[in-house]
C-alpha positions as CSV (number, residue, x, y, z in Angstrom):
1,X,0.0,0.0,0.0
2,X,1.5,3.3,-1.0
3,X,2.0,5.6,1.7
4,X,-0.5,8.9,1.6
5,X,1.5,11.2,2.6
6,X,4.2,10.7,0.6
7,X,1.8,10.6,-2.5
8,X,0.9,13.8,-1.5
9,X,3.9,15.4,-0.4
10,X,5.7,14.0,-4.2
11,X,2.3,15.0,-5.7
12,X,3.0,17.6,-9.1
13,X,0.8,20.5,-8.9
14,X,-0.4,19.7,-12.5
15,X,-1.5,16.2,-11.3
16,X,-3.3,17.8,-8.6
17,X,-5.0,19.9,-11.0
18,X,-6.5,17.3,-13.3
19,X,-7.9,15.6,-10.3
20,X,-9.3,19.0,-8.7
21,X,-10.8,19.2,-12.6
22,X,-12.4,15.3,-12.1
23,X,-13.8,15.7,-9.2
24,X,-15.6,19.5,-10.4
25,X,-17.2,18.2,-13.7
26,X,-17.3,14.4,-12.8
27,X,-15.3,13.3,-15.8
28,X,-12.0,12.5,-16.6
29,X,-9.8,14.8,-18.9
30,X,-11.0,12.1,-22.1
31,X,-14.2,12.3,-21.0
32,X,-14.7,9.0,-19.0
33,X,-16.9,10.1,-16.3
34,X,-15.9,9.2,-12.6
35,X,-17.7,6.6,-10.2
36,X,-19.1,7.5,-7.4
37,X,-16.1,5.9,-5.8
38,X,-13.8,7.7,-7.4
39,X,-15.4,10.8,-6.5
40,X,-14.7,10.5,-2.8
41,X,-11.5,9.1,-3.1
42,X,-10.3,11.8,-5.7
43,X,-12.1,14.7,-3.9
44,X,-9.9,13.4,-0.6
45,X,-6.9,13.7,-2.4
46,X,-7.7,17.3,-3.7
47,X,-8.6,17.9,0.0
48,X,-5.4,16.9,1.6
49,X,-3.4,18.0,-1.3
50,X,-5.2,21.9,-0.9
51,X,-4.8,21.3,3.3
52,X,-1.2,20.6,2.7
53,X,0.3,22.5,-0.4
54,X,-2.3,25.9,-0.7
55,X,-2.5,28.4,1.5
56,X,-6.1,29.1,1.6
57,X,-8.1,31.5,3.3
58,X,-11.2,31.2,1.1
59,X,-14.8,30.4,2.2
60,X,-15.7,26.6,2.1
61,X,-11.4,25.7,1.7
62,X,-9.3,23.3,3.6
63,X,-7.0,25.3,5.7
64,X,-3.2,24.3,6.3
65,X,-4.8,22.4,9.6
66,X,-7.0,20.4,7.8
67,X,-10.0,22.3,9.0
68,X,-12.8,24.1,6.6
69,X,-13.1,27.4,6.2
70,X,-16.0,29.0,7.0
71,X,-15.9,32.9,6.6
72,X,-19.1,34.4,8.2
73,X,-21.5,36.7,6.4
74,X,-19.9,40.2,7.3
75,X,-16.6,38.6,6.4
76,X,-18.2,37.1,3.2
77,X,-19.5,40.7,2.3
78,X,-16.3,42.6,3.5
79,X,-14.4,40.6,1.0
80,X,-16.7,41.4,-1.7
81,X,-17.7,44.9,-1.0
82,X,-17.4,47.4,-4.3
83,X,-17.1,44.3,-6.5
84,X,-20.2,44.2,-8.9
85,X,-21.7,40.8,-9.6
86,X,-23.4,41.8,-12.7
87,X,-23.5,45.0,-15.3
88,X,-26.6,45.3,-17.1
89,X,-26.1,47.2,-20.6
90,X,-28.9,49.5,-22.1
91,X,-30.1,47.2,-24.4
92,X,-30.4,45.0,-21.4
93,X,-33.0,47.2,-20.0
């Protein structure tokens, strides 16, 4: 059995980023969609990989302790204060 953390300590950043890919649209790079199975298993990976390479502050990210981030609603709003979600053009109107 291959050790996990040494998998994820050796683990390219590019390899990390097809699996974080997988596990967001469900499917493989040539289009083979994942199991259920592989789901969890690659979405732990992306987890541990994120907890112990990223330095994330981001809401709903795995911090350098392992732990989710959970920013609160004034937080949530600080961080996106002036930052328009969506511009509506004339013609929109």
């Amino acid at each position: 059995m291959t050790d996990i953390n040494k998998m994820i300590n050796e683990m390219p950043r590019e390899v990390y980023e097809r699996l974080l890919s997988g596990v967001e649209l469900g499917k493989w790079e040539d289009g083979t969609r994942l199991s259920p199975e592989q789901v969890e298993s690659t979405m732990q990976l992306v987890m541990l990989y994120q907890a112990r390479h990223l330095q994330q502050t981001d809401h709903l990210t795995i911090n350098s302790e392992g732990a989710l981030n959970e920013l609160s609603k004034s937080q949530l709003k600080k961080q996106f204060k002036g930052e328009p979600i969506a511009e509506f053009k004339e013609k929109d109107l």
